[in-house]
TORLOLUM-998191 format. One record per atom (N, C-alpha, C, O): x negated, y, z negated; residue number from 1; atom name; residue in one letter. Coordinates in nm, 2 decimals, decimal comma, m for minus. Layout:
BEGIN
<segu><xx>X</xx><yy>Y</yy><zz>Z</zz><num>NUM</num><atomo>CA</atomo><residuo>a</residuo></segu>
...
This chain:
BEGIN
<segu><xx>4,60</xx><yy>m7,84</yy><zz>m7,12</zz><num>1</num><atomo>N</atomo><residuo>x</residuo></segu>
<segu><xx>4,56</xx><yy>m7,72</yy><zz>m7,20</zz><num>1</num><atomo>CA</atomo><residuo>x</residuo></segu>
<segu><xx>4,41</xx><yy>m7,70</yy><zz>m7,19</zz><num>1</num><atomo>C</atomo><residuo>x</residuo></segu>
<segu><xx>4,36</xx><yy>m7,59</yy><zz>m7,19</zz><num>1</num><atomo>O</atomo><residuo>x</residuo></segu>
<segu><xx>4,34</xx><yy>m7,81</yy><zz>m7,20</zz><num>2</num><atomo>N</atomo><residuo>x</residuo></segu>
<segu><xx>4,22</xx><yy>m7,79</yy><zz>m7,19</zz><num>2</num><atomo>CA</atomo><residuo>x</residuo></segu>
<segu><xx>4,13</xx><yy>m7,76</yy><zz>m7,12</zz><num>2</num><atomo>C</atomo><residuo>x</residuo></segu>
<segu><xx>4,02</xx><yy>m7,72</yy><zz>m7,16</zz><num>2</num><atomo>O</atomo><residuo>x</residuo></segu>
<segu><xx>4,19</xx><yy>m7,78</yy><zz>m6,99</zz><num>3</num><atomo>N</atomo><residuo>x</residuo></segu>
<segu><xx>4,16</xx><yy>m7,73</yy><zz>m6,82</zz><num>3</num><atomo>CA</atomo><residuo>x</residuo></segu>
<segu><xx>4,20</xx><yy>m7,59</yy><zz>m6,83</zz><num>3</num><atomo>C</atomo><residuo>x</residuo></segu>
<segu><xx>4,10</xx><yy>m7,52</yy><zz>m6,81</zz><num>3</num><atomo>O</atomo><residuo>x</residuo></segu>
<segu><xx>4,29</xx><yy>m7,52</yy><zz>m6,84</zz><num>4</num><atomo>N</atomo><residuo>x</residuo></segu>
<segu><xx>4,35</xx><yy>m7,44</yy><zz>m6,87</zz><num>4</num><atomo>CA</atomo><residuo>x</residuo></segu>
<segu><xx>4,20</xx><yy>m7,32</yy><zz>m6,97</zz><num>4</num><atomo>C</atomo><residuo>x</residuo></segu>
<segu><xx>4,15</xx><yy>m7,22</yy><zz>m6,93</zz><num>4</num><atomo>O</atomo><residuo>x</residuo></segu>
<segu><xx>4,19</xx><yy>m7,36</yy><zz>m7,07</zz><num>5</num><atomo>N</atomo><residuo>x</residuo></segu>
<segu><xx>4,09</xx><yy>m7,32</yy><zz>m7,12</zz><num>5</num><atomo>CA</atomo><residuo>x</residuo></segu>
<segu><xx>3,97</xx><yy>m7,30</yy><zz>m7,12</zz><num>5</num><atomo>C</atomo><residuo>x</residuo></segu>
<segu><xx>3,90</xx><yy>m7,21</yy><zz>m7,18</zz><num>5</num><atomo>O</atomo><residuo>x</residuo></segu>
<segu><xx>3,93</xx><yy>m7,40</yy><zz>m7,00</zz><num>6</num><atomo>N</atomo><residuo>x</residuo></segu>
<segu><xx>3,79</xx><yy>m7,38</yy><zz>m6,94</zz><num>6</num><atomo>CA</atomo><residuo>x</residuo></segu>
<segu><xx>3,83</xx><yy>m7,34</yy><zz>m6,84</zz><num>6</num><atomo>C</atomo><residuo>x</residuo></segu>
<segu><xx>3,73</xx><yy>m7,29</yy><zz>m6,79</zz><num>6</num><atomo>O</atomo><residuo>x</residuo></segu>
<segu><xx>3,93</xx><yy>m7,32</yy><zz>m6,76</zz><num>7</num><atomo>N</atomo><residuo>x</residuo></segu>
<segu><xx>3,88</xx><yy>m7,20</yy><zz>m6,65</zz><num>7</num><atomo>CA</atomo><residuo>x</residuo></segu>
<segu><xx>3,91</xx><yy>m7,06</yy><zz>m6,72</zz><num>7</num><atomo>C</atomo><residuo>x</residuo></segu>
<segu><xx>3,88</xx><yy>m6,97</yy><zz>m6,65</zz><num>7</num><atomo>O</atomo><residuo>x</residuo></segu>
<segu><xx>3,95</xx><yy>m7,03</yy><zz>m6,83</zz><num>8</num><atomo>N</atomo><residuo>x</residuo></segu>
<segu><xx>3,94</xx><yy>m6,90</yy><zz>m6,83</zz><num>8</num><atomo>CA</atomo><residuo>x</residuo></segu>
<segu><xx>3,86</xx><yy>m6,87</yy><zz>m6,88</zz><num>8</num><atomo>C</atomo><residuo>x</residuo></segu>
<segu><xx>3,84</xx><yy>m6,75</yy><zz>m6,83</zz><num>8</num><atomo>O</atomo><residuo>x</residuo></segu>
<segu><xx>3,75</xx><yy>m6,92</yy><zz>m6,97</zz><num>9</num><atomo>N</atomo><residuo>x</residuo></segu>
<segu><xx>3,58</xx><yy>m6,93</yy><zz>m7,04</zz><num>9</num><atomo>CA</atomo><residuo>x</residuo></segu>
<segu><xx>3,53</xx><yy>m6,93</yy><zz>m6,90</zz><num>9</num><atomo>C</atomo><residuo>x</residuo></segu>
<segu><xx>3,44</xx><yy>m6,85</yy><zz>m6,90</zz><num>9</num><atomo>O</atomo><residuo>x</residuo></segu>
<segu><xx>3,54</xx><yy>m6,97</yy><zz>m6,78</zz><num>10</num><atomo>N</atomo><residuo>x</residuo></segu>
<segu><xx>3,47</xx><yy>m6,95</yy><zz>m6,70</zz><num>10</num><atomo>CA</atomo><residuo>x</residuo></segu>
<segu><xx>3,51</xx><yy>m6,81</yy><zz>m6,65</zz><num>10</num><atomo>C</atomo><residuo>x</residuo></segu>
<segu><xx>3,42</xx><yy>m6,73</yy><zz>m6,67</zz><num>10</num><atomo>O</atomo><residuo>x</residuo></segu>
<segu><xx>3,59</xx><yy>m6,78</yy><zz>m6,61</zz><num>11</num><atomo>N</atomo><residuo>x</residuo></segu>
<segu><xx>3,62</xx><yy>m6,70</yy><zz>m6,55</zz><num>11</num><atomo>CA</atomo><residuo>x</residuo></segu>
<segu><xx>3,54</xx><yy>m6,56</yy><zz>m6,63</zz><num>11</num><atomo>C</atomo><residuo>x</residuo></segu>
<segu><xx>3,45</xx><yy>m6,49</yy><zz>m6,58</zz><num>11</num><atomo>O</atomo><residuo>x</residuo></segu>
<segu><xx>3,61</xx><yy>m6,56</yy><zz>m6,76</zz><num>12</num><atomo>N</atomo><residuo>x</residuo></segu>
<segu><xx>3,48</xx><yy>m6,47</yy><zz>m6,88</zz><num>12</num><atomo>CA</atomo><residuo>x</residuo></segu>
<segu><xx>3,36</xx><yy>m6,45</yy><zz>m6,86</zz><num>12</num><atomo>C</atomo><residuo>x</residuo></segu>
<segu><xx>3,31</xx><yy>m6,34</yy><zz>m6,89</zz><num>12</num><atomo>O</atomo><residuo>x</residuo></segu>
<segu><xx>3,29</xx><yy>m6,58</yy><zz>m6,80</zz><num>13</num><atomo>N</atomo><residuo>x</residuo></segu>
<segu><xx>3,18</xx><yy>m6,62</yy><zz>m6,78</zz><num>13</num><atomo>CA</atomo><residuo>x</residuo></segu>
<segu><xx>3,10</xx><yy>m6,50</yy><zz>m6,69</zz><num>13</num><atomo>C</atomo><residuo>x</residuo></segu>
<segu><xx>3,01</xx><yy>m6,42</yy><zz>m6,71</zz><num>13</num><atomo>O</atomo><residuo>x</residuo></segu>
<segu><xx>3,23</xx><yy>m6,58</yy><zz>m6,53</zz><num>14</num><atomo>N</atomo><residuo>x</residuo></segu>
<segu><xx>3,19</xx><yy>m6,46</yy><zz>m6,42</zz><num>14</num><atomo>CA</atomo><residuo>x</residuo></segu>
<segu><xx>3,21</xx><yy>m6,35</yy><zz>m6,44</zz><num>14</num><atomo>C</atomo><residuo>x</residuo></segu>
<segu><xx>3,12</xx><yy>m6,28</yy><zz>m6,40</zz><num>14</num><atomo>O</atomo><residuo>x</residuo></segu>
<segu><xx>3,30</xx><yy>m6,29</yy><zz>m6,48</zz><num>15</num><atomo>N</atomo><residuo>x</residuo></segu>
<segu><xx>3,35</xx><yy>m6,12</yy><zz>m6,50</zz><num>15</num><atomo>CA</atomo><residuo>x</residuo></segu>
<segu><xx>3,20</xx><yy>m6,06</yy><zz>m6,61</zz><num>15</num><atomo>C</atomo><residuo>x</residuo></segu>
<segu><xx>3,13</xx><yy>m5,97</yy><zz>m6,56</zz><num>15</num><atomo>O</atomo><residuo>x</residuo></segu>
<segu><xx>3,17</xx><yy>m6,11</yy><zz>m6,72</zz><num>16</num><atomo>N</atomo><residuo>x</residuo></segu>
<segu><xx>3,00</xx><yy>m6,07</yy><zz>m6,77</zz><num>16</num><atomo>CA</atomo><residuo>x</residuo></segu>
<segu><xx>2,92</xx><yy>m6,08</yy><zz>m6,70</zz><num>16</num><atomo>C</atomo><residuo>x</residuo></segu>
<segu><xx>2,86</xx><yy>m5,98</yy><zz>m6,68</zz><num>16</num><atomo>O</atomo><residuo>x</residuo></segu>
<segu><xx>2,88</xx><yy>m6,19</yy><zz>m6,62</zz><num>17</num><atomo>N</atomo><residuo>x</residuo></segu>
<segu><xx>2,75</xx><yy>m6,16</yy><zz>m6,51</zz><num>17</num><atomo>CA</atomo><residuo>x</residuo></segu>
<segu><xx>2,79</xx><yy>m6,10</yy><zz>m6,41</zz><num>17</num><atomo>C</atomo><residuo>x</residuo></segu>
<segu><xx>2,70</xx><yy>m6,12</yy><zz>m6,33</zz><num>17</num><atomo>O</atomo><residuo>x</residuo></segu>
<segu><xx>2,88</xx><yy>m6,03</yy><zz>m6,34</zz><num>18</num><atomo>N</atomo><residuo>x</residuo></segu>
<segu><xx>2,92</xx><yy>m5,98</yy><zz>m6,27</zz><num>18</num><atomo>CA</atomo><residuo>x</residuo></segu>
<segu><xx>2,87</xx><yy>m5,85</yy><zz>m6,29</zz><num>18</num><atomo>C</atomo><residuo>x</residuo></segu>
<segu><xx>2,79</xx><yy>m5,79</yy><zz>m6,22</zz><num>18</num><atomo>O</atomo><residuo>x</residuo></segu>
<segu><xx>2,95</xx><yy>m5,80</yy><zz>m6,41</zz><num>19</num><atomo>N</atomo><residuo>x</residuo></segu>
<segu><xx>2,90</xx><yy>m5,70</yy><zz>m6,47</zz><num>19</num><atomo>CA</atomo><residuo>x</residuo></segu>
<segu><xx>2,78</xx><yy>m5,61</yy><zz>m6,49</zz><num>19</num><atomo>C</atomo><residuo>x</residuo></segu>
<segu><xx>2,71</xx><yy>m5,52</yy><zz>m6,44</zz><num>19</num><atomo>O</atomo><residuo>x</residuo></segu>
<segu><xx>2,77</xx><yy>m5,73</yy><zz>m6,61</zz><num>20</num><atomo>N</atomo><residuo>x</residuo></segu>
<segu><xx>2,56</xx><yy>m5,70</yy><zz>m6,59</zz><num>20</num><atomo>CA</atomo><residuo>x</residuo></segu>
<segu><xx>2,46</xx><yy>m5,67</yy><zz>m6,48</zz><num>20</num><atomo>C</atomo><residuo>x</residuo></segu>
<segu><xx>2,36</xx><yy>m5,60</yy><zz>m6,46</zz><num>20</num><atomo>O</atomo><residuo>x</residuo></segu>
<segu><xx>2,54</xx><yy>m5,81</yy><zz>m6,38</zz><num>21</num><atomo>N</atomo><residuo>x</residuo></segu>
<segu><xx>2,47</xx><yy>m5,75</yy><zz>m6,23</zz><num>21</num><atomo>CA</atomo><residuo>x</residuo></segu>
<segu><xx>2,47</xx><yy>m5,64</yy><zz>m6,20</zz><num>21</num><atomo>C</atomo><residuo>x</residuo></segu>
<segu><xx>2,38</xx><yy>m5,60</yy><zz>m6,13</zz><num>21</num><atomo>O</atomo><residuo>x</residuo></segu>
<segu><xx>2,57</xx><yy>m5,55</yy><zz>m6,23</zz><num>22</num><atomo>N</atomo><residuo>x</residuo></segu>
<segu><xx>2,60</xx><yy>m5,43</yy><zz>m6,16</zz><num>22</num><atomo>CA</atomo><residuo>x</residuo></segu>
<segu><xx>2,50</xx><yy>m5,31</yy><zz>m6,21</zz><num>22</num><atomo>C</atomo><residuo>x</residuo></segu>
<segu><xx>2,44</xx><yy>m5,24</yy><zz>m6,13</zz><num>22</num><atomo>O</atomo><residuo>x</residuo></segu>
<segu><xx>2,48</xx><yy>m5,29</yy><zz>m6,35</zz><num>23</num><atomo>N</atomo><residuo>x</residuo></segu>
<segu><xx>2,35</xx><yy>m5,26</yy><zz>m6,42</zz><num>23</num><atomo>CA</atomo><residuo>x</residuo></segu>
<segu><xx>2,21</xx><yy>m5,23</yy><zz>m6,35</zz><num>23</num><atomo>C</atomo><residuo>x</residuo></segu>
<segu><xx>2,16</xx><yy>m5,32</yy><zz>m6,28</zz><num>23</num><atomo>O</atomo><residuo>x</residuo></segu>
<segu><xx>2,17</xx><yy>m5,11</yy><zz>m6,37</zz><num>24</num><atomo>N</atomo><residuo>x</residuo></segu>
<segu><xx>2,05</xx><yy>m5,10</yy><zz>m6,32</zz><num>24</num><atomo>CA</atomo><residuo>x</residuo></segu>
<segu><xx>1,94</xx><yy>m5,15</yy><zz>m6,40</zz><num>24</num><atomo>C</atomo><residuo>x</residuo></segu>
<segu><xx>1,98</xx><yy>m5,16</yy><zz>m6,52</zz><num>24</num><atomo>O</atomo><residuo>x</residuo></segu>
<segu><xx>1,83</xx><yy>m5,17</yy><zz>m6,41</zz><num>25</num><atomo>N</atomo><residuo>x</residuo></segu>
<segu><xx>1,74</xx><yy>m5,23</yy><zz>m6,43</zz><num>25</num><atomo>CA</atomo><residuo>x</residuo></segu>
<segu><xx>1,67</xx><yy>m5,13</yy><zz>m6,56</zz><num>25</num><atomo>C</atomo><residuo>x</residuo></segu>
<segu><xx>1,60</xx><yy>m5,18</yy><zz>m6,65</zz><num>25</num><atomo>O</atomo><residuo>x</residuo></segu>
<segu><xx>1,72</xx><yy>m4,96</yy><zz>m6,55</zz><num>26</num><atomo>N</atomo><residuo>x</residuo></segu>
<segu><xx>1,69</xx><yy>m4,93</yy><zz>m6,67</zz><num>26</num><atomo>CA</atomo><residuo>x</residuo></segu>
<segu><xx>1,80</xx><yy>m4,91</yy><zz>m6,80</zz><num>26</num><atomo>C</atomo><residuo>x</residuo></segu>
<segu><xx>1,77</xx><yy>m4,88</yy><zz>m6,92</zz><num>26</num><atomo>O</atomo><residuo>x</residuo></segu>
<segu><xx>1,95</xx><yy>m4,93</yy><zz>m6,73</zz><num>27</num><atomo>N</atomo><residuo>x</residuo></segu>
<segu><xx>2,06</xx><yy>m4,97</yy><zz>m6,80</zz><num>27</num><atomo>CA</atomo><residuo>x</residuo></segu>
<segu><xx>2,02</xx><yy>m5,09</yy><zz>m6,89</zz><num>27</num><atomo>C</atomo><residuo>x</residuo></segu>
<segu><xx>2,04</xx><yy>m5,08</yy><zz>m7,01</zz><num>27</num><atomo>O</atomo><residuo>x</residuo></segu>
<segu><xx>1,96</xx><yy>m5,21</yy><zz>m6,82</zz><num>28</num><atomo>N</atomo><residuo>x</residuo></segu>
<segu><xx>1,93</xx><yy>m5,33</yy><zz>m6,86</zz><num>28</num><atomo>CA</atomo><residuo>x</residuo></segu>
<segu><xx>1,83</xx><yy>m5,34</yy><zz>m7,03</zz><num>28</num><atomo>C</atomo><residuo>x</residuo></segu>
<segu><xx>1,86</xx><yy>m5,40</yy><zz>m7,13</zz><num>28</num><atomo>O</atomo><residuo>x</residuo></segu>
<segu><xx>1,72</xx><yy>m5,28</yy><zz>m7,00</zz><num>29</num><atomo>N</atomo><residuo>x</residuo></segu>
<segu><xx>1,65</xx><yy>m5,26</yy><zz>m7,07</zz><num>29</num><atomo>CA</atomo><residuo>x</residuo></segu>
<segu><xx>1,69</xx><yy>m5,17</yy><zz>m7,16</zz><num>29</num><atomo>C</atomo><residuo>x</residuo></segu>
<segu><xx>1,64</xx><yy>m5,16</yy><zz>m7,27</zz><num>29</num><atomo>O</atomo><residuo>x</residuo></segu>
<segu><xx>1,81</xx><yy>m5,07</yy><zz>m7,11</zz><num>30</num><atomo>N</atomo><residuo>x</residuo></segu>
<segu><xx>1,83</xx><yy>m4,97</yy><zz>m7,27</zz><num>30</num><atomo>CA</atomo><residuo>x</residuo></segu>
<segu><xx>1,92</xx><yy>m5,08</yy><zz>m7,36</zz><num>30</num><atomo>C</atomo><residuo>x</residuo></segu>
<segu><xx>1,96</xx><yy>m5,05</yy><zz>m7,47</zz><num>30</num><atomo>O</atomo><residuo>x</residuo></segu>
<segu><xx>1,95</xx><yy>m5,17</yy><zz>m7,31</zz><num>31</num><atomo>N</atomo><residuo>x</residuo></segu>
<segu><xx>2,08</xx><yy>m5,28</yy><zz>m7,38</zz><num>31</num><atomo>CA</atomo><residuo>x</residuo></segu>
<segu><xx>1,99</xx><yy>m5,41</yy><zz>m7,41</zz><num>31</num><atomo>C</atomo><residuo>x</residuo></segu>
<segu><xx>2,03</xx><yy>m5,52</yy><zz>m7,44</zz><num>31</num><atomo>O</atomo><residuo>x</residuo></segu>
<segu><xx>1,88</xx><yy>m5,37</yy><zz>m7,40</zz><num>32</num><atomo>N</atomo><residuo>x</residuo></segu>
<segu><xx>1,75</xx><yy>m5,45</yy><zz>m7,42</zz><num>32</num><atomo>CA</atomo><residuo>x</residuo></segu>
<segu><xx>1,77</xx><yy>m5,65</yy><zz>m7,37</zz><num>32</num><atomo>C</atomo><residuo>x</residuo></segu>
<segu><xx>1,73</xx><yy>m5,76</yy><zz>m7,41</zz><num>32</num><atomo>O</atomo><residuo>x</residuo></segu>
<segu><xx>1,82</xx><yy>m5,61</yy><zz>m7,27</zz><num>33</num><atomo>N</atomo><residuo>x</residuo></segu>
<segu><xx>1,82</xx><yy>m5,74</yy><zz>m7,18</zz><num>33</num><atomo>CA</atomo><residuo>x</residuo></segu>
<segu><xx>1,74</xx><yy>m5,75</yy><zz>m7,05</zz><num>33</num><atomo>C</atomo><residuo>x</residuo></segu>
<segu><xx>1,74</xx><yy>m5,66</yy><zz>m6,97</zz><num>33</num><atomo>O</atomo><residuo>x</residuo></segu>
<segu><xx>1,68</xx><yy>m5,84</yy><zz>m7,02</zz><num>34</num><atomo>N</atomo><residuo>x</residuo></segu>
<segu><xx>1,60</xx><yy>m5,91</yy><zz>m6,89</zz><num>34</num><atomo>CA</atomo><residuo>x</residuo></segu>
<segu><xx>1,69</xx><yy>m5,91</yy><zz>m6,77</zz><num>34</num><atomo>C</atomo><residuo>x</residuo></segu>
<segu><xx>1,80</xx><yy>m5,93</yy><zz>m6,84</zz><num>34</num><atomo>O</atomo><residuo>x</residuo></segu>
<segu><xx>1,73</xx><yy>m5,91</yy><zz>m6,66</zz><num>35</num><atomo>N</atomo><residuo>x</residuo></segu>
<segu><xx>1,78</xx><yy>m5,95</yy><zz>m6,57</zz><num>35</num><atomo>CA</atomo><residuo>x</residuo></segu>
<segu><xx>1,78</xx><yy>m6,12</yy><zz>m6,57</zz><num>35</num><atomo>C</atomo><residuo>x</residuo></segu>
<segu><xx>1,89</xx><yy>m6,17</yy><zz>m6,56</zz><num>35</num><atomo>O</atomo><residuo>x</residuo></segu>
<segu><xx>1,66</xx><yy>m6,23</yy><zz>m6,59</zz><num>36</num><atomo>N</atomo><residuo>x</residuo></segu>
<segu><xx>1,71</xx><yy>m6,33</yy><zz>m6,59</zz><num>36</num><atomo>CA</atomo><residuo>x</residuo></segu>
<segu><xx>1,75</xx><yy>m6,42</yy><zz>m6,68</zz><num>36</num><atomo>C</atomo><residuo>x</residuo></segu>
<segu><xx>1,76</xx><yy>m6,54</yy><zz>m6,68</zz><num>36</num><atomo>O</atomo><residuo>x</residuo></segu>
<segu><xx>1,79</xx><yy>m6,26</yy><zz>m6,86</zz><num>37</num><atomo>N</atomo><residuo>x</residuo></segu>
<segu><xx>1,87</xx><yy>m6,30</yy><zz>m6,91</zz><num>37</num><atomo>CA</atomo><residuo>x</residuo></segu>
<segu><xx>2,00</xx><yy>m6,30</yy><zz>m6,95</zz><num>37</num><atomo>C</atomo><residuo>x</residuo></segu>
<segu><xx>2,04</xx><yy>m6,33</yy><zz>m7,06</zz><num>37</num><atomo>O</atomo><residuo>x</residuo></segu>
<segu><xx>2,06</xx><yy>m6,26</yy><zz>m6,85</zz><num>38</num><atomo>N</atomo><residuo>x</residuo></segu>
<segu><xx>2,18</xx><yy>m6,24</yy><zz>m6,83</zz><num>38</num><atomo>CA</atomo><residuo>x</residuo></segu>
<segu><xx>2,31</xx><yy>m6,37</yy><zz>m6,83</zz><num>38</num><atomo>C</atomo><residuo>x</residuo></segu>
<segu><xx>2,40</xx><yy>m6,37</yy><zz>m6,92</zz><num>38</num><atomo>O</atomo><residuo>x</residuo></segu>
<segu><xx>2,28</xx><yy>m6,48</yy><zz>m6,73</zz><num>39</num><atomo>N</atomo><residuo>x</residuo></segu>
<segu><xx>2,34</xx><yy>m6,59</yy><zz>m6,74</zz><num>39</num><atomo>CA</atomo><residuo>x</residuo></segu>
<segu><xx>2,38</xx><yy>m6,68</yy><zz>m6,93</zz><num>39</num><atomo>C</atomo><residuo>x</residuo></segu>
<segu><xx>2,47</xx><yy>m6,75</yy><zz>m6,97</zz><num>39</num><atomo>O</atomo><residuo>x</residuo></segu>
<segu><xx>2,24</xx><yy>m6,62</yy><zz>m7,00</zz><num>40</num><atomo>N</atomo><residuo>x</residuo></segu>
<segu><xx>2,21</xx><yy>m6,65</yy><zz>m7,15</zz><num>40</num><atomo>CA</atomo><residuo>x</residuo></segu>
<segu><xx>2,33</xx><yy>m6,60</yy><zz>m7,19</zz><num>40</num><atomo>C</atomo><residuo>x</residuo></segu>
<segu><xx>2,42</xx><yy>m6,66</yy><zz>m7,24</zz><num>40</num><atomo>O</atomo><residuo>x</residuo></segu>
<segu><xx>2,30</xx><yy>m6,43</yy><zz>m7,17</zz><num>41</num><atomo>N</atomo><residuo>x</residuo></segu>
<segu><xx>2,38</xx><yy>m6,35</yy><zz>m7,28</zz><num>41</num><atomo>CA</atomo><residuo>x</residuo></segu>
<segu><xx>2,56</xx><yy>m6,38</yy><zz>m7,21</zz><num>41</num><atomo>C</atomo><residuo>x</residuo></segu>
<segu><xx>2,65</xx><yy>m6,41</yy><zz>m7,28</zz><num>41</num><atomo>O</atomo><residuo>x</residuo></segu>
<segu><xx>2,57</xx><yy>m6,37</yy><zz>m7,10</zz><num>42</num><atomo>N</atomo><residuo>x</residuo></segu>
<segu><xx>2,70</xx><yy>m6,41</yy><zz>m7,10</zz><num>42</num><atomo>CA</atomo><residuo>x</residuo></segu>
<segu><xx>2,80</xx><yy>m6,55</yy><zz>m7,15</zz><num>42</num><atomo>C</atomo><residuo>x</residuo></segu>
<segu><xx>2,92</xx><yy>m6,56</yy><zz>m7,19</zz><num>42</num><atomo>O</atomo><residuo>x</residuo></segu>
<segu><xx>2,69</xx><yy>m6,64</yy><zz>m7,14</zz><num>43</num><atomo>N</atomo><residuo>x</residuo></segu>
<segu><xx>2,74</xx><yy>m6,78</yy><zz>m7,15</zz><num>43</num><atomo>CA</atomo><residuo>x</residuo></segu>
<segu><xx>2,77</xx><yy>m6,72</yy><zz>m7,35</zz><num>43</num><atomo>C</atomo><residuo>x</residuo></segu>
<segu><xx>2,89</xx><yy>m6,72</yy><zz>m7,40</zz><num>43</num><atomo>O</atomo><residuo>x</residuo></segu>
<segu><xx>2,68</xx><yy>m6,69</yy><zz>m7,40</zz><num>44</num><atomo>N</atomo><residuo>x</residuo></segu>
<segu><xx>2,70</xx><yy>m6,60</yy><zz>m7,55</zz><num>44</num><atomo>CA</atomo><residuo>x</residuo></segu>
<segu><xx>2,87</xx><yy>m6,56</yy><zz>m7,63</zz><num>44</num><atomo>C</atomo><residuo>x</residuo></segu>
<segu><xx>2,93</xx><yy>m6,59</yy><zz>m7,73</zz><num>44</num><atomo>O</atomo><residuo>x</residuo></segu>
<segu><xx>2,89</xx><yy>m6,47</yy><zz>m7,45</zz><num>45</num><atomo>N</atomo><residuo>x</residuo></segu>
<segu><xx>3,03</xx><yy>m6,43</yy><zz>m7,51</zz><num>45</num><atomo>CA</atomo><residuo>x</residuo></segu>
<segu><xx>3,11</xx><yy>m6,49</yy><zz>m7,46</zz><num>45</num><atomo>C</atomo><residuo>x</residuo></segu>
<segu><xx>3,21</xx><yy>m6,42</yy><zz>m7,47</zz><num>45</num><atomo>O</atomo><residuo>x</residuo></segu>
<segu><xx>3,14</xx><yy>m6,60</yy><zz>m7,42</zz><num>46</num><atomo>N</atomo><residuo>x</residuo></segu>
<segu><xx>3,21</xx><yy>m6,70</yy><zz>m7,41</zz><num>46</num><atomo>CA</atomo><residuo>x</residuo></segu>
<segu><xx>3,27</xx><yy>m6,75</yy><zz>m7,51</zz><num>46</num><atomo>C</atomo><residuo>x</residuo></segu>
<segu><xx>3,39</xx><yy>m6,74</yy><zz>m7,54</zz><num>46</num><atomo>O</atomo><residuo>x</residuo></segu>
<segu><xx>3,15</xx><yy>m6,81</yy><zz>m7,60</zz><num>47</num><atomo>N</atomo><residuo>x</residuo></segu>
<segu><xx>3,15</xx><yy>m6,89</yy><zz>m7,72</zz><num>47</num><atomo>CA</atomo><residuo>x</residuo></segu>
<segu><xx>3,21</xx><yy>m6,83</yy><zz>m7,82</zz><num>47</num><atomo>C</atomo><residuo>x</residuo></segu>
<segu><xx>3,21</xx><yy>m6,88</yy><zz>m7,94</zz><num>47</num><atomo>O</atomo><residuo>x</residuo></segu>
């Protein structure tokens, strides 16, 4: 179950920075995030 659990928090993981990546740079900033804080804010919605 627990394997099971962390790959789908991962998976979560990638589909948010995925995302974000996709974001332009003044998208980024109207949502008031950095580009290399992205990895931060996703790991965020994980939790």
């Amino acid at each position: 179950m627990n394997l099971v659990r962390s790959y789908q928090s991962w998976r979560r993981y990638r589909e948010t920075v995925n995302e974000l990546n996709r974001l332009s740079q003044r998208e980024l900033a109207d949502l008031g995030i950095a580009r290399t804080d992205i990895p931060t804010v996703a790991r965020r919605t994980v939790m």
